[in-house]
C-alpha positions as MATLAB code, in Angstrom:
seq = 'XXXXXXXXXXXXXXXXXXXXXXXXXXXXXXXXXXXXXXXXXXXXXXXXXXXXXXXXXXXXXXXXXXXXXXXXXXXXXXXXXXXXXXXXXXXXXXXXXXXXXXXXXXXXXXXXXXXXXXXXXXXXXXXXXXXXXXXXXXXXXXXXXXXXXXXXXXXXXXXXXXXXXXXXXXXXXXXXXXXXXXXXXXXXXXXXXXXXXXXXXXXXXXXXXXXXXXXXXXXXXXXXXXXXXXXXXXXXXXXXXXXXXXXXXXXXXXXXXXXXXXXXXXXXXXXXXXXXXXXXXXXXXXXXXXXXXXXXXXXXXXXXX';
ca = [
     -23.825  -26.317    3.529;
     -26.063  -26.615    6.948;
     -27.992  -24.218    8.844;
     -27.404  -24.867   12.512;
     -27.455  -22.998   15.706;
     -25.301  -22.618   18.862;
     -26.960  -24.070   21.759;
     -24.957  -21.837   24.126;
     -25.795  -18.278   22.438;
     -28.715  -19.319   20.120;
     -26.339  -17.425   17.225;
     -27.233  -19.463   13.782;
     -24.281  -20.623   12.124;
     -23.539  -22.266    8.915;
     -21.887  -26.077    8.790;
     -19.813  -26.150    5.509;
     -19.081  -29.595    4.650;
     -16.301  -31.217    2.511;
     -16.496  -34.786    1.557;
     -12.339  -35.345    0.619;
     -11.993  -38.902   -1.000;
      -8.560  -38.080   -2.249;
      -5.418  -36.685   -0.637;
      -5.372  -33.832   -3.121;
      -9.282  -33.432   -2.077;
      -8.327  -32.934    1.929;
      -5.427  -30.594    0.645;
      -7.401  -28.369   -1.070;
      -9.638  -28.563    2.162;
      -6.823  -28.032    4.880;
      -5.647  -25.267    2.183;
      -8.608  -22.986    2.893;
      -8.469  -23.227    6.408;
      -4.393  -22.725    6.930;
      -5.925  -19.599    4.568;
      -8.228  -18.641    7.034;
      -5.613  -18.915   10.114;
      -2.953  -16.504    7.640;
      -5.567  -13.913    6.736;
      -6.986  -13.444   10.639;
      -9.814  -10.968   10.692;
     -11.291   -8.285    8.781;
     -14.545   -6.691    8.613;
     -15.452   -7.441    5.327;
     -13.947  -11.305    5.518;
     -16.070  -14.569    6.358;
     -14.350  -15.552    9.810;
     -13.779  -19.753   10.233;
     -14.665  -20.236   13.432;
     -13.505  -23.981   14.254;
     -12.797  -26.877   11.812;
     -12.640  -30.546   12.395;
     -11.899  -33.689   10.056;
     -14.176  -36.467   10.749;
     -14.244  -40.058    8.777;
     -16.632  -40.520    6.319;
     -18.664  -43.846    7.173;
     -19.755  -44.280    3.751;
     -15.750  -45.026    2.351;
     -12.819  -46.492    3.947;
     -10.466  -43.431    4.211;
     -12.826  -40.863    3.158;
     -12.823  -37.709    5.308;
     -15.455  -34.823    6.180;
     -14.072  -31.694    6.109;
     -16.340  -29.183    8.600;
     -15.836  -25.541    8.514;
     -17.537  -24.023   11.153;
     -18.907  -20.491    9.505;
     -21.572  -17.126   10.682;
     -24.499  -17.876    9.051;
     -25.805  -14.897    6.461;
     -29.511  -15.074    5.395;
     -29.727  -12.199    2.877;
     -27.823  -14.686    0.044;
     -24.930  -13.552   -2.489;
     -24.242  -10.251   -4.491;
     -25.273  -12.115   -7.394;
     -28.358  -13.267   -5.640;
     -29.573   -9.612   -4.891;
     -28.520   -8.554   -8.396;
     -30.458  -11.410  -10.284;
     -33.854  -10.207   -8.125;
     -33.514   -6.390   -7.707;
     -31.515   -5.718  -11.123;
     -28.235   -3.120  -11.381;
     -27.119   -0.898   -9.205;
     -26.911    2.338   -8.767;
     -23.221    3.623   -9.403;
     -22.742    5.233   -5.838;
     -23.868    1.760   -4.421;
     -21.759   -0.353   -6.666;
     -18.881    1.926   -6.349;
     -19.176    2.060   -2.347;
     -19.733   -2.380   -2.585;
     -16.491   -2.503   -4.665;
     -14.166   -0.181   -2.291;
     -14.880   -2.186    0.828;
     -14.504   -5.480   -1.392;
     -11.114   -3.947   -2.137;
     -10.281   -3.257    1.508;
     -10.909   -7.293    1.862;
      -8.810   -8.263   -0.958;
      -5.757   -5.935    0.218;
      -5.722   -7.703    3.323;
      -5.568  -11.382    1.484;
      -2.484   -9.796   -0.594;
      -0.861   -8.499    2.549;
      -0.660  -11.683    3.862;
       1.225  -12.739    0.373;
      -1.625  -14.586   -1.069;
      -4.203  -14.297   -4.252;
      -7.859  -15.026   -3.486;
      -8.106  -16.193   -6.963;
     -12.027  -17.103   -7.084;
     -13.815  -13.361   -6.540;
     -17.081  -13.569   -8.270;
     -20.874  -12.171   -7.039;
     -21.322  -15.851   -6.079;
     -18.546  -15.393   -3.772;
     -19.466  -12.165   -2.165;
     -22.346  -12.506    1.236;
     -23.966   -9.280    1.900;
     -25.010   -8.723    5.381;
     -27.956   -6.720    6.721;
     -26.619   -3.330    6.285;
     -25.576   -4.117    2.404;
     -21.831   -4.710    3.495;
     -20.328   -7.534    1.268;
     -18.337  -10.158    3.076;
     -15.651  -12.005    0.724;
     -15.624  -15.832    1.216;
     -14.561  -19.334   -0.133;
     -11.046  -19.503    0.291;
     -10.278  -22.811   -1.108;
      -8.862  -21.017   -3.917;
      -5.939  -19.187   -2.118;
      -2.553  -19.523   -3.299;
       0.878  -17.615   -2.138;
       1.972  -15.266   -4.977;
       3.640  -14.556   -6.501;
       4.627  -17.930   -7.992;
       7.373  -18.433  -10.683;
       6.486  -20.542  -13.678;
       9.883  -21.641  -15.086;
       9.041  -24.782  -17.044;
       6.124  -26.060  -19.369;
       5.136  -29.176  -16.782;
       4.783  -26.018  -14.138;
       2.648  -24.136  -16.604;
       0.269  -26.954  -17.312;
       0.170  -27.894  -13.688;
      -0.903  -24.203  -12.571;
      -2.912  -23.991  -15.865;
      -4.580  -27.261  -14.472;
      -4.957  -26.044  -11.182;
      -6.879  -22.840  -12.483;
      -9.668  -24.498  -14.576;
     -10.302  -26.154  -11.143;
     -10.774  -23.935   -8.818;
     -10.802  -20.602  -10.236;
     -14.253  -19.680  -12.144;
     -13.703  -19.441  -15.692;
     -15.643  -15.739  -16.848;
     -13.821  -14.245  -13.800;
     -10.426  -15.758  -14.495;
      -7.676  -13.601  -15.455;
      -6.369  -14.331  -19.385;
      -2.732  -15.183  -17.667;
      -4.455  -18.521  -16.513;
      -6.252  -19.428  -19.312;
      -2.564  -20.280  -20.936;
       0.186  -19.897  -18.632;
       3.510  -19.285  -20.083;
       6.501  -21.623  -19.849;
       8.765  -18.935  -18.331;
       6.480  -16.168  -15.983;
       5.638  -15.013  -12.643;
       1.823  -14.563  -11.695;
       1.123  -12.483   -8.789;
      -1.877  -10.878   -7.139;
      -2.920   -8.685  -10.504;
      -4.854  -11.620  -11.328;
      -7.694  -10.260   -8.513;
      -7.682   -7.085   -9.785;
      -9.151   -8.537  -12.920;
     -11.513  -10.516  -11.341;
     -12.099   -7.522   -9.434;
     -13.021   -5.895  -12.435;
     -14.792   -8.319  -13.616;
     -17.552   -7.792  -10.438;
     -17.897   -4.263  -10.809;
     -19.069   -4.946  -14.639;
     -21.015   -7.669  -13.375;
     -23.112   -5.452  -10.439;
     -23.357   -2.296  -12.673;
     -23.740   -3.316  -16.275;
     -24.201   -6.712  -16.506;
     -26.978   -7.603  -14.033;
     -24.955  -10.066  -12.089;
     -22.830  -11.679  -15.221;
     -19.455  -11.137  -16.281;
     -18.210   -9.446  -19.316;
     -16.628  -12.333  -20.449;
     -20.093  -14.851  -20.532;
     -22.879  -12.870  -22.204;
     -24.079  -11.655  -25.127;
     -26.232   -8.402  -25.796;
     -29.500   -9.297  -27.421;
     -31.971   -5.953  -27.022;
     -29.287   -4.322  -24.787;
     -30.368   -7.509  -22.182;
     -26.907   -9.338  -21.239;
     -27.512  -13.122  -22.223;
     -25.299  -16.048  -20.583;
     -23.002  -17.722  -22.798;
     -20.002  -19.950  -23.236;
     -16.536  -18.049  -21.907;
     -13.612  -18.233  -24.336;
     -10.137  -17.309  -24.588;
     -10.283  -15.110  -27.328;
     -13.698  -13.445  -25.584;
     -11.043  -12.924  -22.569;
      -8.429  -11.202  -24.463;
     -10.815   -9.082  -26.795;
     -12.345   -5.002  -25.573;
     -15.277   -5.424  -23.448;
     -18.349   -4.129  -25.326;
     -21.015   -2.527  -23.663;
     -24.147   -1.306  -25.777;
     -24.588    2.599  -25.386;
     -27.793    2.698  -23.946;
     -26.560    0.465  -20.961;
     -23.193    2.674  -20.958;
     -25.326    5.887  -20.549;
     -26.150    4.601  -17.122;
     -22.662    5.128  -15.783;
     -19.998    7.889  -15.634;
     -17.616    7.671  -18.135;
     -14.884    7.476  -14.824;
     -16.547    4.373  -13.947;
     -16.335    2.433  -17.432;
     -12.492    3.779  -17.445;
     -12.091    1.978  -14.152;
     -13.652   -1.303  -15.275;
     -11.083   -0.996  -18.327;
      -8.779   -0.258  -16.738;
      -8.733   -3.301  -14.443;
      -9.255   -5.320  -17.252;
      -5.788   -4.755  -18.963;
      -4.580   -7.833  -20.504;
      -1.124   -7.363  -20.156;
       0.205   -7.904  -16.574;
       2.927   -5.400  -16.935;
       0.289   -2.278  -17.115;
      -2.261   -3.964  -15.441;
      -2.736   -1.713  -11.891;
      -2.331   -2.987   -8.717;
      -4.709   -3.222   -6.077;
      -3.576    0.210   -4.101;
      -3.709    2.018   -7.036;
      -6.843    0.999   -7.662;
      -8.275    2.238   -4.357;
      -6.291    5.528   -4.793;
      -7.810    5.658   -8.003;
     -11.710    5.257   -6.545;
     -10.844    7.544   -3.805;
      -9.675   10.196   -5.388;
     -12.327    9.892   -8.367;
     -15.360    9.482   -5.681;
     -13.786   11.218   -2.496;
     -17.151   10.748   -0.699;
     -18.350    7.387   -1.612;
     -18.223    6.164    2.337;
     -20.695    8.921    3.473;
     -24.418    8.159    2.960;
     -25.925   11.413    1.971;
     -29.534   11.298    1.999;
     -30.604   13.951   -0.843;
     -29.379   11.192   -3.574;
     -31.468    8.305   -2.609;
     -35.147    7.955   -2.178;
     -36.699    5.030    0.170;
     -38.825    2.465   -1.506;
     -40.196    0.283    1.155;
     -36.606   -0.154    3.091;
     -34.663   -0.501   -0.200;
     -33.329    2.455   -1.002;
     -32.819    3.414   -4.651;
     -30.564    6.424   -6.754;
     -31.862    8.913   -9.155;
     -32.010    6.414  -11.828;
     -33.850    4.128   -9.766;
     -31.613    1.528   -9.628;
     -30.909   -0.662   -6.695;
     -28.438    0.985   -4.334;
     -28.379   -2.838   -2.460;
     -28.804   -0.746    0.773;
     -31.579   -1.265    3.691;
     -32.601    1.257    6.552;
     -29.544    1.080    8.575;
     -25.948    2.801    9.362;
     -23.983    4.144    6.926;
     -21.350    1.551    4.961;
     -18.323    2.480    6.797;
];
């Protein structure tokens, strides 16, 4: 990734480059951008502006991928979280319904982002998130109907989708299922534990030691098992909100929710999350922070509409 400017406007841009020395390499390439083209616009979506394949002069039939991309200077979610700790719930609540509004309009187009993580979530100025890295896209849903599909798709997962905010259908995918877009709404989950109670990590890759989440190796059988949350850390959050993070987190596909319920679910459970009021948060040098004092991962600025 490149910082560069346009000469013409003087707007500074990022230059994402992919070096594709396969043909499966350039696929996966030319699959994020025919991604791009499907999904259009949307606020809270990283726009491609051009994209060109160039030859690599360092391997005969090598190719550069360039992805022409706004530039964002304020880093990831999981940048911000790492620095400025937690957030606050009305904050983290208000981050994950506009996330949601992105990854509604990926599944209205018939596709799966299947790669949302902090690490994949910009934040602009404001403290708007802005969902990107779409290399991971796939249609859903998609029909497994043989073991050689299973291990292909099973294959295809360890790849490109990141392994504490994988859903436990990809881990081992069954000889005879259909996977559709419920697999976001884990990883969905998966973000609001990791920007409330897990200080940028996943459920699925740490360990409590002195209430502190510590990084550790993701396994299947962590996947599958109740998320555990010491009660001191709990205690920061409504009880609403750790019922929506389990909720999300449902193993089973069948009663797993679907994205629109989810958002009925936050709207009706936090009717005003979209309206900034300012007698619940205090300015602390242009950050503002909630009761608790926890990063709201806010600056001075118009409300997150």
């Amino acid at each position: 990734m490149y910082a560069c400017v346009d000469l013409r406007t003087n707007e500074k841009l990022a230059m994402k480059e992919l070096l594709c020395q396969s043909s499966e390499q350039l696929e996966l390439a030319r699959r994020e951008i025919r991604a791009h083209d499907t999904i259009g616009s949307h606020p809270g979506i990283l726009p491609l502006y051009d994209s060109v394949e160039v030859p690599w002069a360092g391997r005969n039939g090598a190719v550069v991928v360039k992805l022409l991309l706004p530039l964002y200077v304020n880093g990831t979610v999981f940048d911000q979280i790492r620095t400025q700790g937690r957030m606050g719930e009305r904050a983290a609540l208000r981050l994950f319904r506009s996330l949601c509004s992105s990854v509604h309009k990926i599944h209205s187009c018939g596709l799966a982002h299947r790669d949302i993580k902090p690490h994949n979530i910009l934040m602009t100025d404001h403290g708007n998130p802005i969902l990107m890295d779409f290399g991971s896209c796939a249609e859903v849903p998609i029909r497994i109907t043989s073991r050689q599909q299973a291990i292909m798709l099973q294959d295809e997962a360890q790849q490109l989708c990141s392994q504490p905010y994988r859903a436990p259908e990809l881990f081992d995918v069954a000889s005879d299922t259909e996977i559709n877009e419920t697999l976001d709404v884990w990883s969905l989950g998966c973000v609001l534990f990791a920007i409330t109670y897990g200080m940028g990590y996943s459920p699925y890759e740490i360990n409590w030691k002195n209430e502190i989440p510590t990084p550790c190796d993701v396994s299947m059988s962590a996947v599958i098992n109740a998320v555990r949350i010491p009660k001191i850390v709990s205690d920061l959050y409504s009880v609403e909100l750790k019922n929506l993070v389990d909720w999300m987190l449902t193993v089973d596909t069948k009663h797993r929710p679907k994205l629109p319920a989810v958002i009925d679910m936050v709207d009706e459970k936090w009717p005003s999350l979209l309206y900034e009021e300012e007698s619940e948060v205090r300015r602390n040098g242009g950050e503002e922070q909630d009761e608790g004092g926890r990063w709201t991962g806010r600056r001075r600025g118009p409300a997150n509409v």
